[in-house]
N, C-alpha and C positions, 0 to 999 in steps of 0.2 A: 824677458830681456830688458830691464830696467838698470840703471845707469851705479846700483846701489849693490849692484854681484859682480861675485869676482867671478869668473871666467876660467878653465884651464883650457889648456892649447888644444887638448883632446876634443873639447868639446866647439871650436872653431868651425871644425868643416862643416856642422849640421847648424849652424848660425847660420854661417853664411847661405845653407839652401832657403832658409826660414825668410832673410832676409831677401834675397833674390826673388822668393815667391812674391811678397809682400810686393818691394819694386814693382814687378812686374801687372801686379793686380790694380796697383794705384797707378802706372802709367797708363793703363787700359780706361779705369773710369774717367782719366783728364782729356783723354784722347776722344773721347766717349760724346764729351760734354760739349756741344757745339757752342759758338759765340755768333751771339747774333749780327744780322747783317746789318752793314752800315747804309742809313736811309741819307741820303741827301736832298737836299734843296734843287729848285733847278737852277736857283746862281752859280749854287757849289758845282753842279755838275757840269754847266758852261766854263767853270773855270776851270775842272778838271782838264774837260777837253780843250781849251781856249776859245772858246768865243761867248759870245754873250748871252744873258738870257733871253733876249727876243729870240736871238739863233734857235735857241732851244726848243724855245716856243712855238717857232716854226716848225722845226722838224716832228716835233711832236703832232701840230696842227695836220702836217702828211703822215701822219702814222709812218714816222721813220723814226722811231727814238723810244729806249723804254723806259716806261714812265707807269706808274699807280696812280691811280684816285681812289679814296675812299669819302663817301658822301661826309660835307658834313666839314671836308679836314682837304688842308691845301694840298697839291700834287706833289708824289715824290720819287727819287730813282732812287735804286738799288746799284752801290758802289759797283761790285763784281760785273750787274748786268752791265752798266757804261762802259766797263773795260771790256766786255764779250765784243760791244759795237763796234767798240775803237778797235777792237782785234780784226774783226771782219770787214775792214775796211771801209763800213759805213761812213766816215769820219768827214770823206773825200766826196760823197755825194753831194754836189751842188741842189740845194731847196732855192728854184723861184722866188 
């Protein structure tokens, strides 16, 4: 199916199956193909949520906040996990 043949109207309906399969095969491997997760800072993710990075600091400090360390390499949060928190209403908990 190259842009260089002619085509009769006969031959239409079994294109378009070929094509449809095609679509369909190529939306499955895009679907397929995960994008990675967005790391942030804990500024960025005080700023997500509005307050500051001591805040964060803190809440981290009470293992209320998720947060990664990998030796070696500064601490980081995971975009989605900070909105899970903010979902769960963590947001509201007063930290000491």
């Amino acid at each position: 199916m190259s842009g260089d043949q002619n085509y009769r109207f006969e031959d239409l309906p079994g294109m378009v199956v070929k094509l449809t399969k095609k679509v369909d095969m190529l939306l499955k491997h895009v679907t397929s193909v995960e994008q990675p997760e967005r790391r942030m800072t804990i500024k960025e993710a005080g700023e997500l949520i509005g307050v500051s990075s001591p805040t964060v600091h803190r809440y981290i400090n009470y293992n209320d906040f998720p947060v990664h360390r990998n030796p070696g390499a500064n601490p980081y949060c995971l975009e989605s996990e900070v909105m899970e928190w903010v979902k769960c209403g963590k947001r509201r908990k007063k930290v000491s």
